[in-house]
C-alpha positions, -999 to +999 in steps of 0.1 A: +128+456+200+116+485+181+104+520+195+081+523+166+047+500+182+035+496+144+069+475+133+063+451+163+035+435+137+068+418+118+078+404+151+062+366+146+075+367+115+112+376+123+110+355+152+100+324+126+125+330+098+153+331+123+142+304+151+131+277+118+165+268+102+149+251+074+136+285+057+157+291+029+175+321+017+146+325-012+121+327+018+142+358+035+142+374+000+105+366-001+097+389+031+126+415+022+105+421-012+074+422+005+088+449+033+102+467+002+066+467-014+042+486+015+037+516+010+024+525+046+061+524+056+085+551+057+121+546+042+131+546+074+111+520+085+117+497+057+157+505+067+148+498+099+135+460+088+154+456+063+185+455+088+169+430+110+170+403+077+210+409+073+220+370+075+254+388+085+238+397+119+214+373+130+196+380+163+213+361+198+194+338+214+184+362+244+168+383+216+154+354+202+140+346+236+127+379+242+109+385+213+092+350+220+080+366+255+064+394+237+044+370+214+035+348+239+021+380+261+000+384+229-014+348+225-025+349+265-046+379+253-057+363+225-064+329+231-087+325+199-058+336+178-062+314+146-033+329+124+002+351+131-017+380+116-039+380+149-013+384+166+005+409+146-021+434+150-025+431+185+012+433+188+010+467+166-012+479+190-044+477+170-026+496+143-048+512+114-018+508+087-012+469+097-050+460+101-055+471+068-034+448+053-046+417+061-046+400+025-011+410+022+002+402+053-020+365+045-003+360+009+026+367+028+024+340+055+013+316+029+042+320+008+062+314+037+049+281+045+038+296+081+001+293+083-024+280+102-023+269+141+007+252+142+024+282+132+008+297+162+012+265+184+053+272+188+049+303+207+019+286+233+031+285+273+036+253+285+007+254+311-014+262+279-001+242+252-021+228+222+000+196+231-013+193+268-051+196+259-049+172+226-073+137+232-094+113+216-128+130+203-155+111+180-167+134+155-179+103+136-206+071+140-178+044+144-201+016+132-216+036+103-178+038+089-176-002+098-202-005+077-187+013+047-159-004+049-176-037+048-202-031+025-218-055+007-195-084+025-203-075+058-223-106+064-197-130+056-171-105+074-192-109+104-196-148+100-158-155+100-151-130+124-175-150+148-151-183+141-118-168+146-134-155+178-138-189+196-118-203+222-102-231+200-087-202+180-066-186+207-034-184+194-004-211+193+022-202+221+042-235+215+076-229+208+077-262+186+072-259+150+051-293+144+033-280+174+023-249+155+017-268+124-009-293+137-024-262+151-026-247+116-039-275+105-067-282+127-080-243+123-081-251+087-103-282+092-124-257+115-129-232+081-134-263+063-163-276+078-182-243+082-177-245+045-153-216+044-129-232+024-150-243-005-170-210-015-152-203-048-163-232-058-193-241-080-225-259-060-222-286-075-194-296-061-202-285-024-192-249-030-206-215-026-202-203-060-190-172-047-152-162-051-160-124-042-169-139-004-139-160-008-116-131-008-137-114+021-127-147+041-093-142+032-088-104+043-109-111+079-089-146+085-057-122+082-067-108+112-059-139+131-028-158+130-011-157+094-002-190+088-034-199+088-043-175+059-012-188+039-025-229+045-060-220+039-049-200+007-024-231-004-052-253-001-084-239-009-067-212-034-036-224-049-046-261-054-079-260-053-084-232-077-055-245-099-077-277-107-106-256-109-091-227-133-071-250-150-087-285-152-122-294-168-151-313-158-136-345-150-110-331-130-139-311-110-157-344-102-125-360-092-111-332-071-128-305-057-155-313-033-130-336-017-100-307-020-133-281-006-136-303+026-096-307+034-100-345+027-072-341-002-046-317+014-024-303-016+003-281-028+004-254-060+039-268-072+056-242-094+087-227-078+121-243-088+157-236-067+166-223-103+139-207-114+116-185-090+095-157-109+109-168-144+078-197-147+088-202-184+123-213-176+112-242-153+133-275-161+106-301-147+094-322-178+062-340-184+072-366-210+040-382-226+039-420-235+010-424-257+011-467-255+007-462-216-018-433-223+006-416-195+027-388-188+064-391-164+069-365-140+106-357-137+129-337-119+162-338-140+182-321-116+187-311-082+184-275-089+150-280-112+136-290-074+104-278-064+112-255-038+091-235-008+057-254-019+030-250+012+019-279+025+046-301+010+064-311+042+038-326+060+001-328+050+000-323+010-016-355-008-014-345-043-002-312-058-006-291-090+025-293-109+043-271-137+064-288-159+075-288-193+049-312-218+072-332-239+056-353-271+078-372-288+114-354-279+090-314-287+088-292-261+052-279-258+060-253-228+047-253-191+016-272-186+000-283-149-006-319-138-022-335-106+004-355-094-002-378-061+027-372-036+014-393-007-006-424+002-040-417+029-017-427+055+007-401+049+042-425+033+052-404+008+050-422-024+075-439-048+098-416-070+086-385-049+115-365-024+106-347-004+126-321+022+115-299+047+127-261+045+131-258+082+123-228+101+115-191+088+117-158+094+081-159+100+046-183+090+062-215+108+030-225+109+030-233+072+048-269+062+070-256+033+090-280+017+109-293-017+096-317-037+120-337-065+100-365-087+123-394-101+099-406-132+064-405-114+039-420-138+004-404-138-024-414-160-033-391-189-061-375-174-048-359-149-032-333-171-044-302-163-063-289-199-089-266-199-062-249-227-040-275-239-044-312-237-032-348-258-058-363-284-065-393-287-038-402-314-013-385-292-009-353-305-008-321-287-037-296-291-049-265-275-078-240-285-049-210-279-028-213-310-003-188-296+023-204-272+031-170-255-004-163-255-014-200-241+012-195-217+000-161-200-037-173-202-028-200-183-011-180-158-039-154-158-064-174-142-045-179-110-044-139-110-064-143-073-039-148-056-025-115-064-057-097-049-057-122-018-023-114-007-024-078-005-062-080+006-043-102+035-013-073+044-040-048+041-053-064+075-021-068+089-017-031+083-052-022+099-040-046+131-002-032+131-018+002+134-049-008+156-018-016+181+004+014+174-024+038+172-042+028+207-015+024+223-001+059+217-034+070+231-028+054+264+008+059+268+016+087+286+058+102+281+068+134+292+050+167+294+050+210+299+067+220+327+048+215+359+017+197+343+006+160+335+026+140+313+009+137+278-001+114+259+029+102+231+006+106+204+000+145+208+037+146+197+040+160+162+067+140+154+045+104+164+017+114+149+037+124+117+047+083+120+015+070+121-013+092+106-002+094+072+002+053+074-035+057+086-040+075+057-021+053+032-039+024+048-076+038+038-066+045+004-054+013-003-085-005+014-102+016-014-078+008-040-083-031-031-118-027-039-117-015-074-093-042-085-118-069-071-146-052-088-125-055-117-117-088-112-154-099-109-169-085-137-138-089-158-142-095-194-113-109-216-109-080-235-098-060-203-075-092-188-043-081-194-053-043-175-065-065-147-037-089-148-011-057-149-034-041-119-032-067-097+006-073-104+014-041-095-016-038-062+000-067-045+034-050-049+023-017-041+006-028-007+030-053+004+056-032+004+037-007+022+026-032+049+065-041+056+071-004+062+041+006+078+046-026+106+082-014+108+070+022+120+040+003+140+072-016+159+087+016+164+066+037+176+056+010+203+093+011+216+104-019+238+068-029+237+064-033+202+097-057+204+077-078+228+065-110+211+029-108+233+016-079+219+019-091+179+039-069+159+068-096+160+043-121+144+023-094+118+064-082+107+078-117+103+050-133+086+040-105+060+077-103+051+078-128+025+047-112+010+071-089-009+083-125-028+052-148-031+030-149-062+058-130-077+089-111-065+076-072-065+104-054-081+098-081-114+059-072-109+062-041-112+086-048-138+055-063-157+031-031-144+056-009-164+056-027-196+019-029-194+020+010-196+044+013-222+024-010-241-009+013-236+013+049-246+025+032-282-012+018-286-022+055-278+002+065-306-006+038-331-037+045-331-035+088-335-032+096-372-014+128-380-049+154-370-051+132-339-013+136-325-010+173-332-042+172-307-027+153-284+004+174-281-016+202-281-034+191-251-007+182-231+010+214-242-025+233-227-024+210-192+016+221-194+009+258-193-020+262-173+002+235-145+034+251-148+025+290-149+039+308-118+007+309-103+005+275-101+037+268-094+035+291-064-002+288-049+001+283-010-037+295-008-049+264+015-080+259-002-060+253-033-034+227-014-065+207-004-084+204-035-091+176-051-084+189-085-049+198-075-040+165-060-055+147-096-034+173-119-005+170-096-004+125-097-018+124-131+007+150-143+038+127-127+025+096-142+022+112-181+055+128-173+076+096-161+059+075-189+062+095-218+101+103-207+102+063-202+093+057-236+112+082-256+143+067-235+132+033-248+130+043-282+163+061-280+184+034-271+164+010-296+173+029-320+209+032-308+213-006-313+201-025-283+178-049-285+148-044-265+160-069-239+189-052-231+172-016-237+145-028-209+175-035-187+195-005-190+161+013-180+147-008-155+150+018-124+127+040-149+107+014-148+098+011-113+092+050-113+064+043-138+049+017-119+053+033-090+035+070-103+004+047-119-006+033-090+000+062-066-028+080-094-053+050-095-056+051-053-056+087-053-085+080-076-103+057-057-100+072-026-113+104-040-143+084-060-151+069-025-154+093-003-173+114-029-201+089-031-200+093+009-238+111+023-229+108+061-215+145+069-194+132+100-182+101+076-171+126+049-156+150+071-134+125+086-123+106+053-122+139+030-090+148+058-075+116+054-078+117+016-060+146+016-037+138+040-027+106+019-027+131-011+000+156-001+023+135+019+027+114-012+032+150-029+060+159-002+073+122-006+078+134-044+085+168-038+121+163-050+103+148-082+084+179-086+108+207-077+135+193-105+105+196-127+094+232-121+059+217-111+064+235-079+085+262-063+102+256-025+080+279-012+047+257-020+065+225-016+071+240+022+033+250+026+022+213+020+047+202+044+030+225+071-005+211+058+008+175+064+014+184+097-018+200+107-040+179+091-019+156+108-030+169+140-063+175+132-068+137+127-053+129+156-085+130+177-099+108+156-069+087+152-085+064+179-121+059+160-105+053+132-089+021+140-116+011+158-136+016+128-120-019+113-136-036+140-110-060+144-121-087+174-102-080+206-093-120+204-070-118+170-055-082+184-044-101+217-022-073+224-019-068+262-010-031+259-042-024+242-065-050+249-074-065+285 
């Protein structure tokens, strides 16, 4: 290429900017100024280089090729090559000019987005490559990360992992629903008699007391079949708790210890065909008759149907049920009522209807069903009214004055459910990706010329499917734990943060289970489509956990106002002295952020700091609030109402969600894995922190380059990082997984188990 030994040092460099057709014309101006800038070159020289960055004349392919030879000759000498600049001296021949300039030639490479080994790895001979040599390592105490993940629950972990283990729980094959169901059923009566079931529940009544364990049992069941977690939640969390949360003593003594031991089977009746998330707008009424001391359940038409109730079809007894109290012609708004649906034999009782929903896309093990009532008469105490009841003169009365407030009260104490269904994807995520992940490992595809075929997860492009998911998944097992340690020592003043958290955590992980089982299918090609090794079953039946306990688009809907309502608070509260500090402080976090330094830092120390990846999420969030509200505000004050002002701006809406609770598990992941003493432990998780940390920066990176957070050339470095740290946890991908400790009965997956 060049006579002059000295200029071959540019060689990796040319050879990159030409061969990678995603560096941008900023990126050849980037090493044209920095050719323009040494002063060990001649004029000449410089000429000389300058001539070989003309996008006018690129190099031909047989150029290309050779000066690919010339590098590789240089890595075969220098196997322990761990950047290009290695290899640029040694191409330079040892060059006193080019070894000299090793900062430079570093800032240089950085600001290119080329550092690192796999920069290096493209140039590696086949018979040598990186790809070749790549397997499963330990660098960590599997069972001491087991541990950490358990924590304090691992006993009760342990415990239901042992029943789920047994022969009677080998999975349903049977083609037949009611097959299935009865199955279903019979696993639940299993849970119920190890007193499983029961252990929210207060002693007293033949429970554990213990609603932190009870959420533990939810996330290990999940590991088994899911429609047993959704008719074990229906029963011994949706009804059960209803009467518990919602009733009073007298319900309790009625009730629970015979709902704890499955001998009343019942349904959480709230969903109407007309009215799905929108509880308030339920047409069901509740009409009191205070000379009977009773209250008529009615359905008044066909649309104001209960509809997709568990455990309706086939088993339910009684059910909770929403409906509208009406007193003397008033509407008092949505109370719940016991209401008996079927006799011990199972005859479905006068004025109830009931229809089954038929097969679903997945959980067909789960009797879903519609239920109409025709004026069933129940006795006044079995209206649910812990916070609104009947007096004795027949006059409503509630300790809540507030209906709106009454309302949401109500609602809030059946806020569980929202931590036990995406407690429940996370372990269809950990199982998904147990599959994908070992599998991978094993399967060999293709390979260098003349060696062994590899195996399909040493491919950049497989890993770059599944690690970051790996990633995503430990954050939000991390994330998953602060809410229920919110939850539990929850005081009221702090409800409606908690009840806004878990909104917005059940939407958050749900949706990321769909996609992350939609890659785990994938990446498991034909075999992932077979029905025997479990994908099929973890896709289909965490699909409609995107819709229960609230559709996740109107969640997060609710998460965003909940943030809005927290920035005018802020406000409200700031007298004049106090905003002009506020601004100010933003204005500081702006300029230090934003400064071309900043913007422009491809040092990787800096990429992989944890203050970077806080500034960078936190920064987002502030940014998309505060433009939220001011759009708000404007188009209050341009007439709307703030009905239809909330509408127009929904999409904003889902940004803010979205950037809050991509900050709070950035945030717990990085408060976990600080508090981590184990070196190996930390090692391992501080590289999938900040693997989860800059691919959700690349995700955004459009987000951030619009703002002038970060320039191309930066955005481009973390998408380099992504890929090596990508690689770098691939040895441990295996460990990993195998770190959830899921048994090898509930994985059943032929192509990694047996």
């Amino acid at each position: 290429m060049m006579e002059n030994k000295k200029l071959k040092a540019f060689l990796p460099l040319f050879y990159l900017v030409w061969s990678d057709d995603l560096l941008t014309q900023k990126e050849l101006q980037t090493l044209k100024d920095f050719i323009d800038n040494q002063p060990w070159l001649t004029a000449t020289e410089q000429q000389y280089l300058m001539a070989r960055l003309n996008i006018a004349t690129p190099p031909g392919r047989q150029q290309l090729a050779n000066w690919k030879t010339e590098i590789e000759e240089a890595l075969q000498a220098l196997p322990q090559a761990k950047d290009i600049f290695d290899v640029s001296v040694w191409l330079s021949g040892n060059d006193k000019d080019v070894a000299e300039r090793e900062p430079a030639f570093i800032t240089l490479e950085l600001n290119l987005g080329l550092a690192g080994e796999e920069a290096i790895s493209q140039f590696k001979t086949a018979g040598k490559t990186f790809t070749s040599i790549h397997h499963t390592t330990h660098s960590f105490d599997t069972r001491k990360l087991t541990e950490l993940l358990d924590g304090s629950y691992a006993p009760i972990i342990n415990r239901v992992k042992g029943v789920i283990s047994r022969p009677e729980f080998a999975y349903e094959t049977s083609t037949d629903i009611e097959v299935y169901r009865e199955k279903v059923l019979q696993w639940c009566k299993t849970l119920a008699a190890e007193n499983l079931g029961n252990m929210a529940y207060p002693k007293e009544y033949g429970g554990g007391n213990n609603i932190a364990d009870y959420f533990a049992i939810m996330e290990t069941l999940s590991y088994h079949d899911l429609s047993l977690v959704i008719k074990f939640g229906v029963q011994f969390g949706l009804w059960g708790m209803s009467v518990y949360s919602l009733g009073t003593e007298k319900h309790y003594k009625k009730y629970l210890q015979k709902i704890g031991t499955l001998e009343i089977p019942g349904c959480f009746a709230m969903t109407e065909t007309n009215h799905g998330s929108n509880v308030k707008g339920i047409e069901t009424t509740a009409t009191y008759n205070h000379s009977t001391r009773s209250f008529t359940i009615h359905t008044p038409h066909p649309k104001a149907q209960k509809e997709y109730i568990g455990n309706a079809a086939r088993h339910g007894r009684m059910a909770t049920v929403f409906a509208k109290l009406i007193i003397d012609g008033k509407d008092y708004g949505v109370n719940a009522f016991v209401v008996p649906l079927r006799d011990e034999a199972g005859n479905t009782l006068k004025g109830i209807t009931i229809a089954d929903c038929g097969p679903k896309m997945g959980l067909n093990g789960v009797d879903n069903g519609t239920i109409s009532f025709d004026n069933v008469v129940i006795p006044k105490d079995d209206m649910l009214d812990r916070f609104a009841t009947v007096n004795e003169d027949g006059l409503f009365e509630s300790p809540i004055p507030s209906d709106n407030r009454r309302f949401f009260t109500m609602l809030g104490t059946l806020v569980g459910g929202r931590i036990g269904i995406p407690r429940s994807a996370l372990a269809a995520s950990k199982s998904g990706l147990s599959i994908a992940i070992r599998y991978g490992d094993q399967r060999r595809q293709f390979g260098p010329e003349g060696g062994s075929e590899v195996p399909i997860l040493n491919y950049r492009m497989h890993q770059r499917r599944l690690i970051p998911l790996l990633a995503k998944t430990y954050a939000m097992h991390f994330g998953l734990q602060y809410l229920t340690h919110r939850f539990l020592h929850r005081t009221e003043a702090d409800m409606q943060e908690i009840e806004a958290l878990a909104a917005g955590m059940k939407s958050y992980v749900t949706w990321s289970t769909r996609d992350i089982l939609q890659e785990c299918r994938e990446a498991c090609g034909g075999k992932g489509y077979l029905s025997e090794n479990r994908i099929d079953a973890l896709k289909n039946d965490t699909e409609i956990y995107t819709t229960f306990e609230g559709d996740n688009t109107v969640l997060m809907q609710l998460v965003a106002k909940s943030r809005l309502a927290e920035f005018r608070k802020t406000f409200e509260q700031m007298d004049s002295i106090g905003m002009l500090n506020y601004v100010y402080e933003q204005t500081k976090t702006v300029i230090m952020q934003k400064n071309p330094m900043a913007t422009r830092n491809t040092d990787e120390a800096h990429l992989l700091d944890d203050t970077f990846h806080k500034n960078a999420f936190e920064y987002r969030e502030k940014v998309i609030l505060a433009s939220a509200a001011r759009r708000m505000k404007k188009l209050i004050e341009s007439g709307l109402d703030a009905y239809d002002a909330f509408n127009v701006a929904q999409h904003q809406m889902q940004d803010v969600a979205r950037a809050y609770l991509d900050r709070l598990m950035l945030e717990q992941f990085q408060t976990a894995v600080n508090g981590v003493e184990d070196e190996g432990l930390k090692a391992i998780l501080t590289k999938l922190k900040q693997l989860f940390a800059l691919s959700e920066i690349e995700h955004n990176k459009g987000w951030y380059l619009e703002e002038g957070y970060m320039e191309a050339a930066k955005t481009k470095a973390i998408r380099k990082l992504v890929n090596q740290l990508c690689w770098d946890i691939r040895t441990d991908a295996v460990p990993l997984v195998e770190a959830f400790n899921i048994p090898d009965s509930c994985l059943a997956a032929p192509i990694v188990v047996g």
